[in-house]
C-alpha positions as YAML, in Angstrom:
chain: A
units: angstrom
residues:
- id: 1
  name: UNK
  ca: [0.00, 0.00, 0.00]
- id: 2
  name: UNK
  ca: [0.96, 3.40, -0.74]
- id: 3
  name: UNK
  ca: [1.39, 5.87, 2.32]
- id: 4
  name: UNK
  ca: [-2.32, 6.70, 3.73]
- id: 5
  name: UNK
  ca: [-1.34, 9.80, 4.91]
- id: 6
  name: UNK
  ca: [2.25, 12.27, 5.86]
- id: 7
  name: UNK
  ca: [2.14, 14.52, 8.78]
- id: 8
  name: UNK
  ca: [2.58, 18.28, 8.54]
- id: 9
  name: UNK
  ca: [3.86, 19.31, 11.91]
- id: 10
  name: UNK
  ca: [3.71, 23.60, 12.48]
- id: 11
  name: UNK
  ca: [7.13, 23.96, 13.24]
- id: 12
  name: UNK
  ca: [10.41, 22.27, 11.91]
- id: 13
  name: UNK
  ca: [11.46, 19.29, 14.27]
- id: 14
  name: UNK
  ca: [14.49, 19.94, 16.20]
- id: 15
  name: UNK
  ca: [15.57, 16.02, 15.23]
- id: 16
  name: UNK
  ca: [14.39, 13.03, 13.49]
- id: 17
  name: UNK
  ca: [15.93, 9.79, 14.39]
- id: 18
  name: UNK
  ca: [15.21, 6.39, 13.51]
- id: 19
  name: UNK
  ca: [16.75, 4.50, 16.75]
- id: 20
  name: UNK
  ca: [13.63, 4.62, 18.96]
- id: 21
  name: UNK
  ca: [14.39, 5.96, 22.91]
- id: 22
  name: UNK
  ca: [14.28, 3.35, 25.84]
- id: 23
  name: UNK
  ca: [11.27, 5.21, 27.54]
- id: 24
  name: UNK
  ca: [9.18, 3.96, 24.46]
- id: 25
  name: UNK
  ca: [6.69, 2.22, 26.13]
- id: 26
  name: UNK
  ca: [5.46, -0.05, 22.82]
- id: 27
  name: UNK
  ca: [7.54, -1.71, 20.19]
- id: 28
  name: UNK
  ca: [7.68, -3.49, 17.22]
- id: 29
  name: UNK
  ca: [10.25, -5.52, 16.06]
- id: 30
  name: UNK
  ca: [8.84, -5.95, 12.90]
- id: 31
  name: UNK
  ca: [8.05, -2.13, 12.05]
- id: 32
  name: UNK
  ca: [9.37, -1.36, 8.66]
- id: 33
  name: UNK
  ca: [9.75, 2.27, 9.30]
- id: 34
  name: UNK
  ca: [10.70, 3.93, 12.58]
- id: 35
  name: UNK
  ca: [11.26, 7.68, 13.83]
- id: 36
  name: UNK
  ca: [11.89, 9.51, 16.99]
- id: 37
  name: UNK
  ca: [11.04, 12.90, 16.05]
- id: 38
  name: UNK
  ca: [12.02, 15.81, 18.50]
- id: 39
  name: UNK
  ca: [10.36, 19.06, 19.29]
- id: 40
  name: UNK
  ca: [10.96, 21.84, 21.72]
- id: 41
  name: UNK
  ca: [8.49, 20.89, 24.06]
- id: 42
  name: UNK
  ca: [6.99, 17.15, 22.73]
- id: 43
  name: UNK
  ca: [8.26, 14.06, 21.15]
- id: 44
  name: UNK
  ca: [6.77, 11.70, 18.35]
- id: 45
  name: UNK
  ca: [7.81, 7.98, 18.31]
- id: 46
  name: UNK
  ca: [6.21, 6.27, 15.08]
- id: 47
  name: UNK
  ca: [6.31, 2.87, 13.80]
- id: 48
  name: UNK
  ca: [5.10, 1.87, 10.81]
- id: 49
  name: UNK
  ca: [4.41, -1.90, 9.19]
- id: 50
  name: UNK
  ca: [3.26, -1.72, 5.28]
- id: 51
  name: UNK
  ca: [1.64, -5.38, 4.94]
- id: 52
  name: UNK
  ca: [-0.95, -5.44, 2.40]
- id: 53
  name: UNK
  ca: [-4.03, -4.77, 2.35]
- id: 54
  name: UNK
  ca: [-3.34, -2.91, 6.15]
- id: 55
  name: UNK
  ca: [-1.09, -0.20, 6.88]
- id: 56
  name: UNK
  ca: [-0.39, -0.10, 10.69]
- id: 57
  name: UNK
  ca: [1.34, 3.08, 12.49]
- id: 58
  name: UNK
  ca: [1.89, 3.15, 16.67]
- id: 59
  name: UNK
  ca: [1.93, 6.99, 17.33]
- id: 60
  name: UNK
  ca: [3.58, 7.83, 20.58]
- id: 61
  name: UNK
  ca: [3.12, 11.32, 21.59]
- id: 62
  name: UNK
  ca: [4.71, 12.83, 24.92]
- id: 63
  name: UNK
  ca: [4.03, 16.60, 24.79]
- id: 64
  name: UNK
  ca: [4.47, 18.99, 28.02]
- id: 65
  name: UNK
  ca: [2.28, 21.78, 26.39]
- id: 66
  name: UNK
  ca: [-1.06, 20.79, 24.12]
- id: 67
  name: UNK
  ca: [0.75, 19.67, 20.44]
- id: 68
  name: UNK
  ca: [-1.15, 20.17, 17.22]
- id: 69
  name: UNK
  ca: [-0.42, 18.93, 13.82]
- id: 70
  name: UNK
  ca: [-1.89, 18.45, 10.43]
- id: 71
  name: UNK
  ca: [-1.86, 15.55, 8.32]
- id: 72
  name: UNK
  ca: [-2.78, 15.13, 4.88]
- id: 73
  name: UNK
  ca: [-4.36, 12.44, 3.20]
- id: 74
  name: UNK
  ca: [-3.07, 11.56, -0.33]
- id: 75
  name: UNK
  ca: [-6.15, 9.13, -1.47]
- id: 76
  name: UNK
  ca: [-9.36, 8.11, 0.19]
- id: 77
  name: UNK
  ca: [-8.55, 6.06, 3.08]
- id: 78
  name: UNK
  ca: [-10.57, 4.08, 5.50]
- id: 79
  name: UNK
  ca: [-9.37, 3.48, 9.34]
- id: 80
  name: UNK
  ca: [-9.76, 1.42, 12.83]
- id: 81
  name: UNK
  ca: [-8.80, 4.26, 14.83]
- id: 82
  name: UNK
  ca: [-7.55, 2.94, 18.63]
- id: 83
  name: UNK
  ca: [-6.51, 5.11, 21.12]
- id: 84
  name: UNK
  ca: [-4.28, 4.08, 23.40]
- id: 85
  name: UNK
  ca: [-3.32, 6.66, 26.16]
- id: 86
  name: UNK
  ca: [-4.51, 9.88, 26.50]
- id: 87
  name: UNK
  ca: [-7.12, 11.56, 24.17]
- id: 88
  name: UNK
  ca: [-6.80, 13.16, 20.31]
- id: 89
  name: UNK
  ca: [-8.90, 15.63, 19.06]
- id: 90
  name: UNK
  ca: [-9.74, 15.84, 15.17]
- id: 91
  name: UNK
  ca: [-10.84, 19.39, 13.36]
- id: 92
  name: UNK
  ca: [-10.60, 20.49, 9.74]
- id: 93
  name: UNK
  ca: [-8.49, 23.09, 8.81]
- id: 94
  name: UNK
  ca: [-11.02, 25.93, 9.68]
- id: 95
  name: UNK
  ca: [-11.02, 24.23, 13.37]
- id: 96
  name: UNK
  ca: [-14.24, 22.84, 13.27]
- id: 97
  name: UNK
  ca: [-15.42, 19.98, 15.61]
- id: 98
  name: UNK
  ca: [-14.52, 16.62, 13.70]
- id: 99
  name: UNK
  ca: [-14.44, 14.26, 16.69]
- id: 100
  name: UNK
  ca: [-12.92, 13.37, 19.99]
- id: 101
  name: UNK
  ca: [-11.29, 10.20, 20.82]
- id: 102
  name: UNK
  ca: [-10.35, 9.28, 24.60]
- id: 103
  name: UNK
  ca: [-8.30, 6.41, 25.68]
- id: 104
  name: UNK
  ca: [-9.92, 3.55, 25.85]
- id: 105
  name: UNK
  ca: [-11.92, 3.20, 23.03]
- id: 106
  name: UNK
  ca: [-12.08, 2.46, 19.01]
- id: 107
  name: UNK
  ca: [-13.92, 3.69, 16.10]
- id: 108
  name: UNK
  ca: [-14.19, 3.05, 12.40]
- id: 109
  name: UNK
  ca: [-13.53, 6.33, 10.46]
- id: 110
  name: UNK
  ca: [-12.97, 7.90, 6.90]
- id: 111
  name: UNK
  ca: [-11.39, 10.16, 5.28]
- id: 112
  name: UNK
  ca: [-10.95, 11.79, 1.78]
- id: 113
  name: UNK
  ca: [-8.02, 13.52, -0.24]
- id: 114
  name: UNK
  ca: [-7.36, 16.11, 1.70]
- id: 115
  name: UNK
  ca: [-5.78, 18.31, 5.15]
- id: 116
  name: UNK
  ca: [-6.85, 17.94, 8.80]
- id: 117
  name: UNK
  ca: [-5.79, 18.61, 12.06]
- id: 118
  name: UNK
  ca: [-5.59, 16.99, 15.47]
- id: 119
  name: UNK
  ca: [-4.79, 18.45, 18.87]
- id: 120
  name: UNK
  ca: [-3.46, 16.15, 21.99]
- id: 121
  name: UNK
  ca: [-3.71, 16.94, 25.26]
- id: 122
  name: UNK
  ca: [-0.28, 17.03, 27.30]
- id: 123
  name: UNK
  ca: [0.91, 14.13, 28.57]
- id: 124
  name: UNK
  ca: [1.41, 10.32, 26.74]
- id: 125
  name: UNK
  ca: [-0.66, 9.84, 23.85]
- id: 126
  name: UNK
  ca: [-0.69, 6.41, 22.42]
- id: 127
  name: UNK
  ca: [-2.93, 5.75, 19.21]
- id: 128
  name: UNK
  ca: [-2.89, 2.77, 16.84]
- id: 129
  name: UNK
  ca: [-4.46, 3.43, 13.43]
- id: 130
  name: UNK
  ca: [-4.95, 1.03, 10.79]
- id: 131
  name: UNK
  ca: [-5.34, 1.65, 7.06]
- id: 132
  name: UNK
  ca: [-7.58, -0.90, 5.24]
- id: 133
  name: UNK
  ca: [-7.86, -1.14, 1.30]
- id: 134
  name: UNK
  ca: [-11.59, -0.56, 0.31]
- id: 135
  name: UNK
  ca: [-11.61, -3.87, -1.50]
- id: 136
  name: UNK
  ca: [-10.87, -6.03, 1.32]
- id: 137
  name: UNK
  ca: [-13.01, -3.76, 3.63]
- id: 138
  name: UNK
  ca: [-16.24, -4.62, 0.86]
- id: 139
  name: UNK
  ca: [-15.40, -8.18, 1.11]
- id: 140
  name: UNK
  ca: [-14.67, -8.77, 4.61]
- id: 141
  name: UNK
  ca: [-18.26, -6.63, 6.13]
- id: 142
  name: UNK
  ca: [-20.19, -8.00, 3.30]
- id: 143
  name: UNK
  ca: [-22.52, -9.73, 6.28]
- id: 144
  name: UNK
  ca: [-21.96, -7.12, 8.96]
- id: 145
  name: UNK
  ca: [-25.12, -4.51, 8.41]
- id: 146
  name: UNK
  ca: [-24.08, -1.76, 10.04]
- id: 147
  name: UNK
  ca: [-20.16, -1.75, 8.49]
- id: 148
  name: UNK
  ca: [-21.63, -2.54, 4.86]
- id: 149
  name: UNK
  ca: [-24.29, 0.33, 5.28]
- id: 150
  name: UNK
  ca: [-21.92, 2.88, 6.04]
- id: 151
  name: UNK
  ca: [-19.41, 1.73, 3.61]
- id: 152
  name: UNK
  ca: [-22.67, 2.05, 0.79]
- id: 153
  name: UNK
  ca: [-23.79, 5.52, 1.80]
- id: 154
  name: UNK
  ca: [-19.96, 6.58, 1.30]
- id: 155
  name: UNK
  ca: [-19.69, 5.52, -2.40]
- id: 156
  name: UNK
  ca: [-22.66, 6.95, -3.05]
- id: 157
  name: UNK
  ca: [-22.02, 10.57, -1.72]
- id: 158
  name: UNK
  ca: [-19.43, 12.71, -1.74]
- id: 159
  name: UNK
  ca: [-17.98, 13.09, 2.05]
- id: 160
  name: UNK
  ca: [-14.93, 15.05, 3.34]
- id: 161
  name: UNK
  ca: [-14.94, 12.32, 6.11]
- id: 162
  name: UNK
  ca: [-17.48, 10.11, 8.21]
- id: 163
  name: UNK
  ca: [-16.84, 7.74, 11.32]
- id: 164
  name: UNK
  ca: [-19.26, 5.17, 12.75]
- id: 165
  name: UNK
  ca: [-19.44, 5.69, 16.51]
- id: 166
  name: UNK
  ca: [-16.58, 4.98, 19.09]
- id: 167
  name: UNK
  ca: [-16.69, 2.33, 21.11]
- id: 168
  name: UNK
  ca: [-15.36, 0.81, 24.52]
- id: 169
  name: UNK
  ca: [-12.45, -1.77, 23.87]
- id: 170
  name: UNK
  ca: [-14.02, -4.48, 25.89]
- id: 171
  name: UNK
  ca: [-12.16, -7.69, 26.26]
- id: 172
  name: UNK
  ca: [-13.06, -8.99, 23.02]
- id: 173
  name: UNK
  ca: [-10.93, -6.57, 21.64]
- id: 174
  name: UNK
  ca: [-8.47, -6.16, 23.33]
- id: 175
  name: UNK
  ca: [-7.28, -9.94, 23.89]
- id: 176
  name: UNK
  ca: [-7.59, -9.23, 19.75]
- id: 177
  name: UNK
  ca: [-4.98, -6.32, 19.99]
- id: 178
  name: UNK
  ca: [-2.85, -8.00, 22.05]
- id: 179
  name: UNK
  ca: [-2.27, -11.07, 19.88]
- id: 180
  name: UNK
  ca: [-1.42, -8.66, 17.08]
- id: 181
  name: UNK
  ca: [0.96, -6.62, 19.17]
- id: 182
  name: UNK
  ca: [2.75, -9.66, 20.81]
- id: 183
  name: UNK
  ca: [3.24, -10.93, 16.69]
- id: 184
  name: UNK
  ca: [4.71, -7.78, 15.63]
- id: 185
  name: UNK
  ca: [6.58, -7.17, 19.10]
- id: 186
  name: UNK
  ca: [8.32, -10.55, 18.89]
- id: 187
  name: UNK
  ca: [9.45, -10.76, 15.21]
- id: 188
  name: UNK
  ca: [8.69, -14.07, 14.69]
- id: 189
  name: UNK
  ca: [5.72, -16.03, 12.15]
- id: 190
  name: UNK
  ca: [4.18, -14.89, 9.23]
- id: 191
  name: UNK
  ca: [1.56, -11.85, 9.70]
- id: 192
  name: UNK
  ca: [-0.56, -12.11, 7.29]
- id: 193
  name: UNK
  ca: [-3.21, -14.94, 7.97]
- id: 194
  name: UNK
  ca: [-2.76, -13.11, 11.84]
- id: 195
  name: UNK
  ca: [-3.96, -10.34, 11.01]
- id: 196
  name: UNK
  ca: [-6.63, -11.20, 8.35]
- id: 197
  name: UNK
  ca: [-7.66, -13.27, 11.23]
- id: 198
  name: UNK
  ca: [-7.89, -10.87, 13.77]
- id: 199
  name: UNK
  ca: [-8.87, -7.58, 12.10]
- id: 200
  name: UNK
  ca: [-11.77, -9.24, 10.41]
- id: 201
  name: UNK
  ca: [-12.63, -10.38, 14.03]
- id: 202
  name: UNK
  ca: [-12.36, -6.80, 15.08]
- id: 203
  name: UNK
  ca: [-14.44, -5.59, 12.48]
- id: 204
  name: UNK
  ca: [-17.25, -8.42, 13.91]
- id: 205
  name: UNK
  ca: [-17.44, -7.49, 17.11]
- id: 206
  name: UNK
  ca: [-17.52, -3.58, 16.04]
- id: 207
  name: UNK
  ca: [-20.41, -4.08, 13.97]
- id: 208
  name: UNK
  ca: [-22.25, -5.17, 17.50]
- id: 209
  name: UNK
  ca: [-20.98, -2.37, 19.63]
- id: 210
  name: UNK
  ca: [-21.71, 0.25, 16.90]
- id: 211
  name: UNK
  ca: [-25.04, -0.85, 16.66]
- id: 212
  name: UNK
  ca: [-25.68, -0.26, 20.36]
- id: 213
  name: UNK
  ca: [-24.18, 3.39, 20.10]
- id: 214
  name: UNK
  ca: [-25.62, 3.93, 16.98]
- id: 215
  name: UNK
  ca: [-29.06, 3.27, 19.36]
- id: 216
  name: UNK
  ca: [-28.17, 5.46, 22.52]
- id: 217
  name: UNK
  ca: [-29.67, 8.75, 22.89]
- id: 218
  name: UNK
  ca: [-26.42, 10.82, 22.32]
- id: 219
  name: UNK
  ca: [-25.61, 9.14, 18.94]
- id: 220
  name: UNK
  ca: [-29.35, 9.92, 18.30]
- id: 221
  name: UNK
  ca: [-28.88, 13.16, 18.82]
- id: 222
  name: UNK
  ca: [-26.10, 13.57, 17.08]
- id: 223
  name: UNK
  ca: [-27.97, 12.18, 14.00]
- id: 224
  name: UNK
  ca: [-30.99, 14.84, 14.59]
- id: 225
  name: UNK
  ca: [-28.46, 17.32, 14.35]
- id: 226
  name: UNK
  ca: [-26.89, 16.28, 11.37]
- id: 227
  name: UNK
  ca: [-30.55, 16.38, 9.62]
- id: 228
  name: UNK
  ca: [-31.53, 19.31, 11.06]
- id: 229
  name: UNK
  ca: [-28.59, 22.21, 11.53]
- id: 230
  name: UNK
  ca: [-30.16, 24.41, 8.97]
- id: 231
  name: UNK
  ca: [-33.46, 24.86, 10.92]
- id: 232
  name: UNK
  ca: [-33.86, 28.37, 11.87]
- id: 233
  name: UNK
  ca: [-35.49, 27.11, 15.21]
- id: 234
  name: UNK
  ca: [-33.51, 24.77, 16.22]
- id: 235
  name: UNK
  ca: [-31.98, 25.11, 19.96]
- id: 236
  name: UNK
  ca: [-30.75, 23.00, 22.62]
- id: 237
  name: UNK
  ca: [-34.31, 23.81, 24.15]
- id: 238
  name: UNK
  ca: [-36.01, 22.51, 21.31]
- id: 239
  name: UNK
  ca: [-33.77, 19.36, 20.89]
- id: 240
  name: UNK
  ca: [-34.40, 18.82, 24.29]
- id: 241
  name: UNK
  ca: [-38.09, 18.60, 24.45]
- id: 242
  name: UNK
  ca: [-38.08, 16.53, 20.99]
- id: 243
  name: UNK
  ca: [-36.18, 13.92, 22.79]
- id: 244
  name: UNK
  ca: [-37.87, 14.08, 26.17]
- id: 245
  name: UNK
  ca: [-35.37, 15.06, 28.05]
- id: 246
  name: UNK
  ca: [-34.42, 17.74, 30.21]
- id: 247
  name: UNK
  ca: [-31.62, 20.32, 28.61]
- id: 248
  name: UNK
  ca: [-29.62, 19.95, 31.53]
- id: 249
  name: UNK
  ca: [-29.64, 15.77, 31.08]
- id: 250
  name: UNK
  ca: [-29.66, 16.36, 27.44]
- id: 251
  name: UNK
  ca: [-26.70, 18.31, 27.55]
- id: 252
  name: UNK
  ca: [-24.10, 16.32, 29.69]
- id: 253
  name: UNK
  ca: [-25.07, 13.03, 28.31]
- id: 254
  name: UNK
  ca: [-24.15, 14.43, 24.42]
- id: 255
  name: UNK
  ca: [-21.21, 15.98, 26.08]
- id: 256
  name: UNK
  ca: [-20.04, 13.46, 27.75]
- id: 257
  name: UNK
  ca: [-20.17, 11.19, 24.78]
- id: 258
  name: UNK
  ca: [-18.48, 14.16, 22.28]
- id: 259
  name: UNK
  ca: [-16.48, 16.47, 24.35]
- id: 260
  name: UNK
  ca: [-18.54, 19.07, 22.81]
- id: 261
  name: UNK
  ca: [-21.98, 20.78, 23.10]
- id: 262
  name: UNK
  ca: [-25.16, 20.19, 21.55]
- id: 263
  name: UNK
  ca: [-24.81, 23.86, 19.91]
- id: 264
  name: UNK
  ca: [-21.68, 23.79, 19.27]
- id: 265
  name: UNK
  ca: [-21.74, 21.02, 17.36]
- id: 266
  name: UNK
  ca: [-24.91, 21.47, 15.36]
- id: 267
  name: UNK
  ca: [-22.59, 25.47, 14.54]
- id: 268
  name: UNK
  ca: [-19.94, 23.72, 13.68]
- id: 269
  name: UNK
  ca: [-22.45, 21.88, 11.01]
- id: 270
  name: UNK
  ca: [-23.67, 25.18, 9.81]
- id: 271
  name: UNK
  ca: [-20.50, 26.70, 9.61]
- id: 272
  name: UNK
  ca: [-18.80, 23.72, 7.51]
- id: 273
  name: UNK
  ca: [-21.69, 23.68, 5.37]
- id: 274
  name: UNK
  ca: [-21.58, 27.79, 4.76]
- id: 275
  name: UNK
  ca: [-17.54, 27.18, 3.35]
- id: 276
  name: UNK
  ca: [-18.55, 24.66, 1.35]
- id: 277
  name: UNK
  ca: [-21.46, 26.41, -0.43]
- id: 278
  name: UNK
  ca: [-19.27, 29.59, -0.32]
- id: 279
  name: UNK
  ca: [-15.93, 27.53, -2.66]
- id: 280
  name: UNK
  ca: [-17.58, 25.22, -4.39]
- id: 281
  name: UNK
  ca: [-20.71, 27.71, -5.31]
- id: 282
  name: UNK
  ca: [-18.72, 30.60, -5.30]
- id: 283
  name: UNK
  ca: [-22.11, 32.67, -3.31]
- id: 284
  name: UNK
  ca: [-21.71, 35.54, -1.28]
- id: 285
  name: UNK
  ca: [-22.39, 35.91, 2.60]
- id: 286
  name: UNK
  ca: [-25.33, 37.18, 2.22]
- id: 287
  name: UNK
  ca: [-26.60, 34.05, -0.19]
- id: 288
  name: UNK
  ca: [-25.35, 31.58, 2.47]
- id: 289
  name: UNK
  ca: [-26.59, 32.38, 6.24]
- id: 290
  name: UNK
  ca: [-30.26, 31.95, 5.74]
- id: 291
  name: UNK
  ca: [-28.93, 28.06, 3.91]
- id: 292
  name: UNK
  ca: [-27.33, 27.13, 6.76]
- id: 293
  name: UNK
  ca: [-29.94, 28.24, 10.08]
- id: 294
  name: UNK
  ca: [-29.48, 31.77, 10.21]
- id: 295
  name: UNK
  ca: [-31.91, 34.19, 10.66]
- id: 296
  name: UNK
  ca: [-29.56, 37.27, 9.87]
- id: 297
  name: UNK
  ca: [-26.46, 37.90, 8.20]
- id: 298
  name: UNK
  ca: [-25.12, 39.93, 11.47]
- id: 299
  name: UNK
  ca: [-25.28, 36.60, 13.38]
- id: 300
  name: UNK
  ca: [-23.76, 33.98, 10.88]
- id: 301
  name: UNK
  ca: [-20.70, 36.54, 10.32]
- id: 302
  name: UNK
  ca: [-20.58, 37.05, 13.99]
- id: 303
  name: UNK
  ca: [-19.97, 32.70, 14.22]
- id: 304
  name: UNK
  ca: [-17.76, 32.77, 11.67]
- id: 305
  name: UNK
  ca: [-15.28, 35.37, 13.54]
- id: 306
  name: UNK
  ca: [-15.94, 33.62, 16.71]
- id: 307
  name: UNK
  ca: [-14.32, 30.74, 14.87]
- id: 308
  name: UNK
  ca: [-11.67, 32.85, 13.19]
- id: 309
  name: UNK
  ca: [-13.09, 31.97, 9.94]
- id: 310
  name: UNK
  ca: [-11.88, 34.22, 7.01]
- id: 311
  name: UNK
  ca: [-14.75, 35.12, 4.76]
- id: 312
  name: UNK
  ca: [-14.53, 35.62, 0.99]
...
């Protein structure tokens, strides 16, 4: 497979090294490409293994101050996305709320050509991310609903990116991720039936556990939302009573589950949307807000310098 993805880092590296430091707390003796890259105030430790049709890269990050980075994505790729230690944070370019991954837990995400960011708290970071080639992906969820659903609704729309829900590593999976690490750790055997084996196996009992998000009232929220941004009415008030719920409840429960607010999030939707109608439609301001939920242009312009979004 060809490189998924290259990182763009917002300042030059002080050193890049490719004998990994003793305080690395994973490795892999297998890894066909390793680096130790240094920064003023964080580290990156990255090991890569290139074994068709699955790219793996362990990302070590130990940052004393909150580290940001961009990475850009060379062709469509599709991902199991583990984290480790610590938390990540995922925005587009403009800064806009992608997602938010904590440790502990696993999700299956997508992305097309194109630039994002992520921020990480300080302190370790540990994520695993695995590339899969569409083909095997087709083949391999061909009887797992909710994994061939999603995987339809993306060739048949256009999407910057898309992620089914994240998910608690539960036993199942993790007994899974160890017997991958301990194969790639020790340096020993052939990979490839292992991890056919034990990816597809991954990718079985995701389907389940994505299901049950995919059910709970946050994810259902989060799916109103996504239907509904452009409503001129639409409030965390309004969402609340819709769903039953107290704001208060309604509120914690989708923030505990996203790191961010219910209007946040559904601004961060309108404000997404605006940029896109704005390049690819080349329309004024003033032909956008009322597109996207606003009632006035004052307010939309007002969002988009809260956000520190330049407007043609």
């Amino acid at each position: 497979m060809n490189e998924p993805y290259e990182f763009l880092y917002d300042y030059p590296p002080k050193s890049i090294q490719q004998a990994l430091p003793e305080s690395c707390l994973y490795s892999f003796a297998k890894a066909q490409k390793s680096l130790y890259t240094l920064f003023d105030s964080a580290s990156l430790i990255s090991q890569r293994l290139n074994f068709r049709p699955f790219y793996i890269e362990l990302l070590e990050v130990n940052n004393d101050l909150p580290f940001r980075m961009t990475y850009r994505v060379t062709e469509k790729q599709h991902f199991l996305f583990f984290v480790l230690h610590g938390s990540i944070d995922f925005t587009d370019t403009e800064g806009l709320f992608i997602s938010h991954a904590r440790q502990g837990y696993y999700a299956m995400t997508y992305n097309d050509i194109g630039l994002y960011r992520v921020k990480m708290p300080p302190g370790r970071n540990i994520v695993l991310c695995i590339s899969i080639l569409p083909e095997w992906l087709t083949f391999v969820t061909k009887d797992l609903p909710v994994l061939k659903e999603y995987l339809t609704t993306l060739e048949a729309g256009v999407y910057p990116n898309a992620m089914l829900p994240y998910c608690q590593m539960d036993l199942h999976i993790q007994r899974r991720l160890k017997t991958i690490y301990s194969e790639i750790s020790n340096g020993v055997g052939s990979l490839d039936g292992l991890l056919r084996l034990q990816i597809s196996g991954i990718l079985e009992r995701y389907n389940v556990l994505a299901e049950q998000q995919l059910n709970s009232i946050p994810y259902k929220v989060k799916n109103y939302l996504d239907r509904h941004f452009y409503d001129t009415d639409l409030n965390s008030q309004q969402v609340a009573d819709y769903f039953g719920r107290t704001e208060r409840t309604l509120r914690n429960h989708f923030k505990a589950t996203f790191n961010i607010t219910i209007r946040d999030y559904y601004t961060s939707c309108r404000l997404r949307q605006a940029l896109l109608l704005m390049k690819s439609k080349n329309l004024p301001v003033s032909d956008v807000f009322y597109q996207v939920g606003y009632n006035d242009e004052s307010t939309f312009r007002y969002e988009m310098k809260k956000y520190k979004i330049r407007m043609a």
